[in-house]
C-alpha positions as CSV (number, residue, x, y, z in Angstrom):
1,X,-4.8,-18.9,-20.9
2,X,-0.9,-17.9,-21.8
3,X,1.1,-16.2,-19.4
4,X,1.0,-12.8,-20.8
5,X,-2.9,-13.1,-20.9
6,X,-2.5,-14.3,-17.2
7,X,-0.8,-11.6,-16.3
8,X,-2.4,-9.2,-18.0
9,X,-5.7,-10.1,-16.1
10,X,-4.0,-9.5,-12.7
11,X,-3.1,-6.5,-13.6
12,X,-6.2,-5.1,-14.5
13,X,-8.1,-6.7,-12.0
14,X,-5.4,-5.7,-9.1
15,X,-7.1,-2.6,-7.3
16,X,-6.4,-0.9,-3.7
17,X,-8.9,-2.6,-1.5
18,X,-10.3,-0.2,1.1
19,X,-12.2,-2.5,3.1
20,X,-11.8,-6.0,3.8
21,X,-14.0,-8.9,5.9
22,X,-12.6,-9.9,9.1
23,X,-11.4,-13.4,8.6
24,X,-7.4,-14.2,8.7
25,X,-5.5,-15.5,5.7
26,X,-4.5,-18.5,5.7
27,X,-0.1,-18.9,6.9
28,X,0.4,-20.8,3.9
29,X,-1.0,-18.1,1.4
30,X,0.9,-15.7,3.4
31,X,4.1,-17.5,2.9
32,X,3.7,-17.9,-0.5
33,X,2.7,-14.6,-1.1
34,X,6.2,-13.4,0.3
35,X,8.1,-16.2,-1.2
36,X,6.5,-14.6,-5.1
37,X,7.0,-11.1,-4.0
38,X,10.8,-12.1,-3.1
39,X,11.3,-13.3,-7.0
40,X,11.2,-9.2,-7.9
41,X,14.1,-8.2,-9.4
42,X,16.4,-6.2,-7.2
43,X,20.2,-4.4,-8.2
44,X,22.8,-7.0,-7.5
45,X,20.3,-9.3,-6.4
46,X,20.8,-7.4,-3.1
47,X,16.9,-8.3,-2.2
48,X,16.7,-5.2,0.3
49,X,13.3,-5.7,1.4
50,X,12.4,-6.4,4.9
51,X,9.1,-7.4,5.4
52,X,7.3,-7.4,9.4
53,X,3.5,-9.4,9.0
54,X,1.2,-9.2,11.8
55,X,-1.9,-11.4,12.7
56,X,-4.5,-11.1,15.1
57,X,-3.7,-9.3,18.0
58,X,-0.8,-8.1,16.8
59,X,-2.9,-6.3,13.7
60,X,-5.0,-4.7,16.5
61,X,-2.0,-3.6,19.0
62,X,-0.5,-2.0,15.5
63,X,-4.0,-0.8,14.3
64,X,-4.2,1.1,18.1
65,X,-0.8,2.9,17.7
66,X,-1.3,4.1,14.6
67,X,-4.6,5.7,15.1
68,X,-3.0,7.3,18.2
69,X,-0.2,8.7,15.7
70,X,-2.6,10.1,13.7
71,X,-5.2,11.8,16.4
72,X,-1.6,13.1,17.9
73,X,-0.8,14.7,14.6
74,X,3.6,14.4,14.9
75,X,4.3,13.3,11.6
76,X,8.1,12.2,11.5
77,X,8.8,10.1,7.8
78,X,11.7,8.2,7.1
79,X,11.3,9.2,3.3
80,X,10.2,12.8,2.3
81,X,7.4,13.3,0.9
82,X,6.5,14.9,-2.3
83,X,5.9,18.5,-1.8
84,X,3.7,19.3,-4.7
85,X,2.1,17.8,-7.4
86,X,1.7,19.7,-10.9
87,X,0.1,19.1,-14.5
88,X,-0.9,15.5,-14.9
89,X,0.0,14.1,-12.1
90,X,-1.8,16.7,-9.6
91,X,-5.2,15.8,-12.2
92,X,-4.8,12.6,-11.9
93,X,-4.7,12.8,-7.6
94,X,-7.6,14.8,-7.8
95,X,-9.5,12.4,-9.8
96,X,-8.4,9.4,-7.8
97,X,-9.6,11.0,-4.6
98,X,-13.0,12.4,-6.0
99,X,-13.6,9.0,-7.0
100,X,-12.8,7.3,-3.7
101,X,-15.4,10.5,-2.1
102,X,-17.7,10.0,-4.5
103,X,-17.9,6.4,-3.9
104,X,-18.4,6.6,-0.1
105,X,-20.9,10.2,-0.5
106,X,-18.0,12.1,1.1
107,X,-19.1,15.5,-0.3
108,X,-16.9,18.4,-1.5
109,X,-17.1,20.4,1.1
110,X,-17.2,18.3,4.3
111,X,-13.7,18.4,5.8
112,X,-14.6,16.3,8.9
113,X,-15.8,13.8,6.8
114,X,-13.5,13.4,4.6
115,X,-10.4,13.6,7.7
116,X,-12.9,10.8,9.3
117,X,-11.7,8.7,5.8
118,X,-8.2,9.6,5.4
119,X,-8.3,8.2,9.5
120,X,-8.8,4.9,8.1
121,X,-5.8,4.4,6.3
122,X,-4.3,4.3,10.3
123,X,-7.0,1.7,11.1
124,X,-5.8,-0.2,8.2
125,X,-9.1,-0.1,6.4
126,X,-9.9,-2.8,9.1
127,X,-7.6,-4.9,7.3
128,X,-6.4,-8.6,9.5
129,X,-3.1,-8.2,8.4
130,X,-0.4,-5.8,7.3
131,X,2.8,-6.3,6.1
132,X,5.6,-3.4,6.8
133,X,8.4,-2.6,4.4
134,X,11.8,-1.2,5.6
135,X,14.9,-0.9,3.4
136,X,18.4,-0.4,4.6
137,X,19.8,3.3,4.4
138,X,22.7,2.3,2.8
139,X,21.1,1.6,-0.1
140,X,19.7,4.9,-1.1
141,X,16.9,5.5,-3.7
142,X,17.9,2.3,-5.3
143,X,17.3,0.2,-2.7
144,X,13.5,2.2,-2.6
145,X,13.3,1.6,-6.3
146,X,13.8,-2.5,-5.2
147,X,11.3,-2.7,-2.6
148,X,8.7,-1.2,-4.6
149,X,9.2,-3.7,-6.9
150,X,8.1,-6.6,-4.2
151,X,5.5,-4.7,-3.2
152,X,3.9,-4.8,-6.6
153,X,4.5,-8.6,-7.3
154,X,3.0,-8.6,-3.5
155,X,0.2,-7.6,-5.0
156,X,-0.1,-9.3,-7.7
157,X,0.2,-12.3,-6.1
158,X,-2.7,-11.9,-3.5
159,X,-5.1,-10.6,-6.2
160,X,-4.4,-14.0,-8.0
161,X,-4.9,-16.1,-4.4
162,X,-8.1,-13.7,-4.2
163,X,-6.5,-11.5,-1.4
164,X,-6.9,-8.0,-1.2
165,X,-4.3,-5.5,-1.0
166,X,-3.7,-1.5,-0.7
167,X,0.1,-0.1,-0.3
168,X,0.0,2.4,2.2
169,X,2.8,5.2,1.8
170,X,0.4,7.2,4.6
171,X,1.4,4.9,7.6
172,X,5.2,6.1,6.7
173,X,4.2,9.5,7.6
174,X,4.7,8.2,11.2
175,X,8.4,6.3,10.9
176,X,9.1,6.9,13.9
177,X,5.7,5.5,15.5
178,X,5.9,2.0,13.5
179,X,9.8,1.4,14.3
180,X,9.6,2.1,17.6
181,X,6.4,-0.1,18.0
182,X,8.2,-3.4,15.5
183,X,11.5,-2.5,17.4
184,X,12.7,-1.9,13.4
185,X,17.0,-1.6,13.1
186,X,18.5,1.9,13.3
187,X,19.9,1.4,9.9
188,X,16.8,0.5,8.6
189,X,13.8,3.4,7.3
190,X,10.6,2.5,7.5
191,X,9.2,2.8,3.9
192,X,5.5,1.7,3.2
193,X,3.1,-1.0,4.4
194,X,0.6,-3.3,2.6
195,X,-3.1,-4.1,4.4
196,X,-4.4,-7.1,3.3
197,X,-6.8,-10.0,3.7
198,X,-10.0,-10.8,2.0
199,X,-12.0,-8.0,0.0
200,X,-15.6,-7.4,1.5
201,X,-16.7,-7.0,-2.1
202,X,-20.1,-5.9,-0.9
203,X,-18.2,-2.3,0.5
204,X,-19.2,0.9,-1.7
205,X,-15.3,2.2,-1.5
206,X,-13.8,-1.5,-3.3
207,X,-16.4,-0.2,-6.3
208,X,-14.7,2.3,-8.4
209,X,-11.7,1.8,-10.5
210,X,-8.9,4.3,-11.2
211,X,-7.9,4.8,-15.0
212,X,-4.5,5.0,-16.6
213,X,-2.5,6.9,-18.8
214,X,-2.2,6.0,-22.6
215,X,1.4,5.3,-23.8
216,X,1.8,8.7,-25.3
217,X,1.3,10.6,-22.3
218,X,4.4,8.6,-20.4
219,X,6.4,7.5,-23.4
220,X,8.7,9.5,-25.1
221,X,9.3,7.3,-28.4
222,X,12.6,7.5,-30.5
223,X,13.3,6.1,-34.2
């Protein structure tokens, strides 16, 4: 297989896992997850990414809190977040999210059972591990811009060691929550998080697949 075709295949294969099996990731894999993600590309080869990973009972103390931030209901983010979504992109979060219902028999109407799901992102989808990204203020949107480029080639680097992953903007709703409970720096914002460890492939919500956009929607071509 060449390298394009390689990487091609991750990146259609690469899906946000929503459940996962109990058993820890091996150190090494971790490791060398991080050490690929820390090849992204970054302005000035600044590398702003800083990365806490918990295991074991650290997952669970972590797991805990943020459940606790969510029942409380004090969001706090580091980062706004968007305040509406139009046109496209508004179809194409309604889609994604009748999907994930859909696949789980959430129906339209039940709020409470839907609130039960979006619960789970705090759980961490019962995930063994998470990974939390902060970025330095002084960096600005560019620094943000860097960091989510590790967190893709995070990604892609677990689904080709046959790890599971979902980036979890939803835990940043609670900043304030994850860096008092890491002890994060004061010049740091708490950005996103990654859940991960090994898919349970057997779980309804890991079946369906999002689609995306043809080039003409999101390229504007010239000469």
């Amino acid at each position: 297989m060449s390298p394009h075709a390689a990487l091609q295949a991750l990146l259609h294969a690469r899906h946000s896992c929503r459940a996962f099996r109990p058993d820890p990731v091996p150190q090494d894999t971790i490791s060398q997850i991080l050490l690929d993600a820390g090849r992204a590309p970054s302005w000035c080869n600044a590398q702003p990414w800083k990365v806490t990973v918990t295991s074991g009972a650290e997952t669970d103390a972590f797991r805990a809190t943020m459940a606790q931030a969510f029942d409380s209901g004090a969001p706090a983010p580091d980062y706004p977040f968007p305040e509406t979504y139009t046109g496209a992109h508004q179809k194409r979060r309604r889609t994604c999210g009748m999907q994930l219902y859909e696949a789980v028999g959430i129906g339209r109407g039940d709020r409470d059972a839907r609130a039960q799901q979006m619960r789970e992102n705090y759980t961490l989808f019962g995930a063994p591990h998470v990974a939390v990204i902060s970025c330095p203020k002084e960096l600005g949107p560019y620094g943000v811009l860097d960091c989510g480029g590790f967190i893709t080639a995070f990604c892609l680097s677990a689904k080709a060691q046959g790890i599971g992953t979902v980036p979890q903007a939803a835990l940043s709703l609670f900043s304030d929550v994850v860096r008092r409970h890491f002890d994060i720096a004061e010049d740091y914002n708490m950005l996103a998080a990654i859940s991960f460890g090994f898919p349970d492939d057997a779980a309804a919500i890991n079946t369906f697949r999002t689609e995306r956009a043809a080039l003409d929607e999101f390229v504007d071509w010239r000469g």
